[in-house]
C-alpha positions as CSV (number, residue, x, y, z in Angstrom):
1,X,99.9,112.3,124.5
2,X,100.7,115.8,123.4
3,X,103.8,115.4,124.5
4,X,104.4,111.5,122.1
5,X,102.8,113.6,119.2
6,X,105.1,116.2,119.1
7,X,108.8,114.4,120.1
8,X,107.8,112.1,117.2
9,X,107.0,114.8,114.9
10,X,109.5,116.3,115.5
11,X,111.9,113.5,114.9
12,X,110.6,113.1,111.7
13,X,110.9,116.2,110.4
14,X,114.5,116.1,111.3
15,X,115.1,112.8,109.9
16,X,112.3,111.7,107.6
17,X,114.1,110.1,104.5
18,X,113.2,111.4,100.9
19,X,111.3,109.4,99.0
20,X,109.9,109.8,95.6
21,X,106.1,108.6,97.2
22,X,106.4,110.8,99.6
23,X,107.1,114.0,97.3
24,X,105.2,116.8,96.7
25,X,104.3,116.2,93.4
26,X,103.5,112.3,94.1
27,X,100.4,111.0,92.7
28,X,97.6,109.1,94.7
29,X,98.7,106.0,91.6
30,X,102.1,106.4,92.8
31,X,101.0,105.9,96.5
32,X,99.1,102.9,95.8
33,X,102.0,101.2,94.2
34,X,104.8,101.9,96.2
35,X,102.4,100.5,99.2
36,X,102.5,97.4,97.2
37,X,105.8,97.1,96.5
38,X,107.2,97.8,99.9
39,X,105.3,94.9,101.6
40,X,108.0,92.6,102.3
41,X,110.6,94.3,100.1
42,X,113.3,96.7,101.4
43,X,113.2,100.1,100.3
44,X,116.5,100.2,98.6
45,X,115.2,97.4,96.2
46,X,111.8,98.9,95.7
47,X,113.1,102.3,94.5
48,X,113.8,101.6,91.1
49,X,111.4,99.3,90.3
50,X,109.5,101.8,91.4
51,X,110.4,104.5,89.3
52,X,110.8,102.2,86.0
53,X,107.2,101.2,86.7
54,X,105.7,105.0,87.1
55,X,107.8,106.0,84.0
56,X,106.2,103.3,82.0
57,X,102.9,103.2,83.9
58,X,101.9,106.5,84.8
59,X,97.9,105.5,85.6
60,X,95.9,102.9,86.4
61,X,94.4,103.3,82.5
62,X,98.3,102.8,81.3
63,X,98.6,99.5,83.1
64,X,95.0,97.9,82.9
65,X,96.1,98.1,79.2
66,X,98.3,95.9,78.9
67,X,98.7,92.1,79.8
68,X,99.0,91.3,83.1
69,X,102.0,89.3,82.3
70,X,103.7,92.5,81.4
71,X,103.6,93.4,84.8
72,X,105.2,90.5,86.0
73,X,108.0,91.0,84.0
74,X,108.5,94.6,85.1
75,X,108.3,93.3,88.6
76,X,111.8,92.0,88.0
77,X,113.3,90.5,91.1
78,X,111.0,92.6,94.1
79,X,109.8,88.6,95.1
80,X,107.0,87.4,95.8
81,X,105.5,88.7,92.1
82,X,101.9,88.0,92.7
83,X,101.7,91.2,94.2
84,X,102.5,92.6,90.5
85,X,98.9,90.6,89.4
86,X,97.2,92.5,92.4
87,X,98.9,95.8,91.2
88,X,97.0,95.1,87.1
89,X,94.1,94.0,89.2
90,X,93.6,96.7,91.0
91,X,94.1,99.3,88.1
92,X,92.1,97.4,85.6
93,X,89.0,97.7,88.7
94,X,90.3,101.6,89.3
95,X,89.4,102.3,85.2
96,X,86.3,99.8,85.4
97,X,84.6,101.4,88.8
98,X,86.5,104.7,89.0
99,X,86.9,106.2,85.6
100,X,91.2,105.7,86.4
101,X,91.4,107.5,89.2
102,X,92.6,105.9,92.3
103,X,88.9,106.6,95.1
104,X,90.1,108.7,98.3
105,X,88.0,106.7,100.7
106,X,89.2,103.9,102.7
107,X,85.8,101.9,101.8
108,X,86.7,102.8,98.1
109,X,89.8,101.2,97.9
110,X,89.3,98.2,100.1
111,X,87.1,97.1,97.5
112,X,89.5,96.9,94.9
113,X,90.7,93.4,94.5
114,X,94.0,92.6,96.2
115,X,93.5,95.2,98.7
116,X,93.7,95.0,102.6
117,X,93.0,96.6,105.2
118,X,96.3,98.3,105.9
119,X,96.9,99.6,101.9
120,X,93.3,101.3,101.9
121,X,93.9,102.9,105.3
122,X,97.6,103.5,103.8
123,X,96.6,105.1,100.9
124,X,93.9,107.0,101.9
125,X,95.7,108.4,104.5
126,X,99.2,109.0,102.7
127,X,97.5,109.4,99.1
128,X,94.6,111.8,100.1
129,X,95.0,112.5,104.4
130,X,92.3,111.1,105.6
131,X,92.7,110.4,109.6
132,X,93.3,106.5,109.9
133,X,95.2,104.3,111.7
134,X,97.7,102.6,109.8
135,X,99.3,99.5,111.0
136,X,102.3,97.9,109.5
137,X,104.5,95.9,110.6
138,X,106.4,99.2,112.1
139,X,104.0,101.0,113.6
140,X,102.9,98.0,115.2
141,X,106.0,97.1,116.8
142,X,106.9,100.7,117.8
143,X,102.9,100.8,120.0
144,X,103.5,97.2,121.2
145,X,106.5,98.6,123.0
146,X,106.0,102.3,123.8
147,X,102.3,101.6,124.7
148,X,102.0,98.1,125.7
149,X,105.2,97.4,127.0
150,X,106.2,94.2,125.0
151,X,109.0,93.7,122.9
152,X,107.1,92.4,119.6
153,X,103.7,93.0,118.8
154,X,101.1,89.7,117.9
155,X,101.4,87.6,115.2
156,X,98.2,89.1,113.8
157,X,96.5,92.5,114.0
158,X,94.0,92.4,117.1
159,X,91.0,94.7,118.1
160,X,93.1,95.8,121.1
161,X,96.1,97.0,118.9
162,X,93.5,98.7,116.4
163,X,92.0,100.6,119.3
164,X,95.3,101.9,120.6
165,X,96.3,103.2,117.1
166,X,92.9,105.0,116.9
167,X,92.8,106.1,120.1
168,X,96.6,107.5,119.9
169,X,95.5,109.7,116.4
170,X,95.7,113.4,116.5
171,X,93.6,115.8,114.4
172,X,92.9,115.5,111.3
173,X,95.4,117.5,109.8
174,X,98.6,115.7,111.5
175,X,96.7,112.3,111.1
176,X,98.5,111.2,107.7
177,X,102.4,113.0,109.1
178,X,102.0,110.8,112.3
179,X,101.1,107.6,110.6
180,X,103.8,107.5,108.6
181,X,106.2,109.2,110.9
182,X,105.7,106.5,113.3
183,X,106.4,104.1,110.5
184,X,109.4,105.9,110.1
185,X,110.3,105.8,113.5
186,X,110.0,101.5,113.7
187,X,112.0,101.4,110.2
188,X,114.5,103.7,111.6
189,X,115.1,103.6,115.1
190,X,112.7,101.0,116.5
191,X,113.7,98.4,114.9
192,X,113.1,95.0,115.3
193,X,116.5,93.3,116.4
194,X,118.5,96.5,117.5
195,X,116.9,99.2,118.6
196,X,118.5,102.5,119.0
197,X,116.7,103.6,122.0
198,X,119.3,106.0,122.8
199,X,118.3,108.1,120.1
200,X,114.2,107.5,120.0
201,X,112.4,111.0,120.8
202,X,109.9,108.9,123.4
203,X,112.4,106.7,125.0
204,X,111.8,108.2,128.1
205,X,108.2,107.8,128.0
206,X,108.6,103.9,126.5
207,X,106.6,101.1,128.4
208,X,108.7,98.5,127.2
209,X,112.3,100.3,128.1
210,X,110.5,102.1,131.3
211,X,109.8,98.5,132.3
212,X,113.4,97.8,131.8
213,X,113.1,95.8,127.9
214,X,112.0,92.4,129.2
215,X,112.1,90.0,126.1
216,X,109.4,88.2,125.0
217,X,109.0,84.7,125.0
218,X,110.6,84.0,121.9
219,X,112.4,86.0,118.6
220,X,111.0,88.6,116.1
221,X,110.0,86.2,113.3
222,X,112.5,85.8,110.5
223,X,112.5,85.6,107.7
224,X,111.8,82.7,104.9
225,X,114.5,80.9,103.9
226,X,116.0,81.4,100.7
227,X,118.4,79.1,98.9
228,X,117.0,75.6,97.8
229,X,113.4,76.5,98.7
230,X,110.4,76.4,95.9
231,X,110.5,79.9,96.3
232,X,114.2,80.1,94.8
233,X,112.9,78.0,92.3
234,X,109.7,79.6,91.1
235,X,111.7,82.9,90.8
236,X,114.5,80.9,88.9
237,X,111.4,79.3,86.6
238,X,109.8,82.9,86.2
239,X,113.5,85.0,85.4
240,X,113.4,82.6,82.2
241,X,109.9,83.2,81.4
242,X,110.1,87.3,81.7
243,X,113.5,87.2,79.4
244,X,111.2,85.5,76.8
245,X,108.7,87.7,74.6
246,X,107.5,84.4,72.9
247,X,106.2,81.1,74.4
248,X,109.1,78.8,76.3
249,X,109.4,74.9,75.1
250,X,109.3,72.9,78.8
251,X,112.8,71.5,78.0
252,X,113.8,75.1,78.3
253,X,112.2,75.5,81.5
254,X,114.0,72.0,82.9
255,X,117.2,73.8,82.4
256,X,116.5,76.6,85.0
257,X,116.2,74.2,87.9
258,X,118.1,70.9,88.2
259,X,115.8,68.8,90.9
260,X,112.9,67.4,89.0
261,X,110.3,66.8,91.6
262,X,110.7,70.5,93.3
263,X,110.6,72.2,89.6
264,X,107.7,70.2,88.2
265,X,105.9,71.7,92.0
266,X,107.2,74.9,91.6
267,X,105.8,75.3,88.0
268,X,102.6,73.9,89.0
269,X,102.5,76.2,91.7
270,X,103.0,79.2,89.5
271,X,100.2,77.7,87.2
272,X,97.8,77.6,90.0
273,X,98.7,81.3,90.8
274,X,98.3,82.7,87.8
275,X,101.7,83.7,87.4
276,X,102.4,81.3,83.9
277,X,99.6,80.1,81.0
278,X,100.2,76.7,80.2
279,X,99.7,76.1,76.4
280,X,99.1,73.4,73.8
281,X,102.3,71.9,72.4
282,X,104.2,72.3,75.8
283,X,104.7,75.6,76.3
284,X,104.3,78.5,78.5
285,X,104.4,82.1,78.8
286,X,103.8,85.0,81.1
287,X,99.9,85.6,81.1
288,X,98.2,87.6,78.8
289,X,94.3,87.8,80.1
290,X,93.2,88.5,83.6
291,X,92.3,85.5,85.8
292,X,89.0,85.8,87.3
């Protein structure tokens, strides 16, 4: 295992890519958002969002301040923008519990609301290096096949995957550089439709290729679909409410999407979220209290 610890280590401090969350001068904040961000979002995309959103939100205390609709508009096109409400959330409880600091411990921050198990062990690890396994999507794949020998890990996290990752930790000082050198190993190298085993540092030491890269029974998952969907056309409903600083007439709204039926589902949908604030007189807007 000495061995694993060190090819990977290695590898990454060859070809780690910069990133302003994994800088030297990064704050635990900065962590916390980025982890947020990147869930489900490429990096490329999540970049300068990201730095937008530190420049105008430097701490928890600068966010919890303002409406939570605010940060829904400064989550832009990322997708998937409840993950912006999670973000006010979790500062507004970070200044409630934690006089605006972001807590170190994993147990700290999985109490904030809209926080799972992988961002506490994330951040606590990458924000503050505390020794825990951290299991994205990634890291997951890359033990499924250099450990286990399968091509794709489960669906969901198990207890046999979680023991693996623990059992597979070093010390903890390298703790936090392997768990996200592994990461970067899965986004890099093992990835999930092509991977360049020629260049992986444990290729030679990889269940999966050792047992000569059997597929599994069926594909990696993909993706959601896009175009036409009530996805495209809540994110077409939103664009028009984030370019608005005042309340939006419905008839306005009709105009984003063309098919009744889906937009009339999509805006509900929204509603139900907490994403949009229905008000007297037919109007809407982006929301400006906290749902509880």
């Amino acid at each position: 295992m000495i061995r694993v610890h060190a090819a990977v280590l290695s590898w990454y401090a060859a070809n780690a890519r910069e990133l302003p969350w994994r800088a030297p001068d990064r704050t635990p904040w900065g962590v916390l958002v980025s982890e947020i961000m990147l869930q489900q979002t490429p990096v490329v995309r999540v970049q300068p969002v990201w730095h937008e959103w530190l420049r105008r939100w430097p701490r928890p205390a600068d966010l919890a301040a303002e409406a939570p609709g605010e940060a829904i508009r400064a989550w832009g096109r990322l997708g998937y923008p409840r993950r912006a409400l999670r973000l006010h959330a979790a500062a507004t409880a970070i200044v409630e519990r934690h006089d605006g600091a972001v807590p170190a411990t994993y147990d700290e921050l999985i109490e904030l609301p809209g926080i799972g198990d992988y961002t506490a062990a994330a951040v606590a690890s990458f924000a503050f290096g505390a020794r825990h396994p951290v299991l994205d999507t990634n890291v997951r794949r890359v033990l499924a096949r250099a450990v286990a020998g399968t091509q794709y890990p489960p669906t969901a996290p198990t207890a046999a995957e979680r023991r693996r990752a623990e059992e597979l930790l070093p010390d903890e000082q390298t703790a936090p550089t392997w768990a996200v050198a592994v990461m970067e190993l899965g986004a890099l190298i093992c990835t999930a439709k092509t991977p360049r085993c020629g260049t992986c540092p444990i290729a030679t030491v990889c269940a999966w290729r050792l047992a000569g890269s059997p597929p599994d029974d069926g594909p990696p998952r993909r993706g959601q679909p896009w175009h036409g969907t009530d996805r495209q056309a809540r994110g077409r409903l939103l664009a028009v409410l984030r370019e608005s600083t005042d309340p939006v007439p419905k008839h306005q709204l009709d105009t984003a999407w063309p098919e009744s039926i889906q937009r009339e589902r999509a805006l509900d949908a929204l509603v139900a979220d907490g994403l949009v604030e229905p008000l007297d007189g037919d109007l809407f807007r982006l929301p400006t209290t906290t749902a509880n």
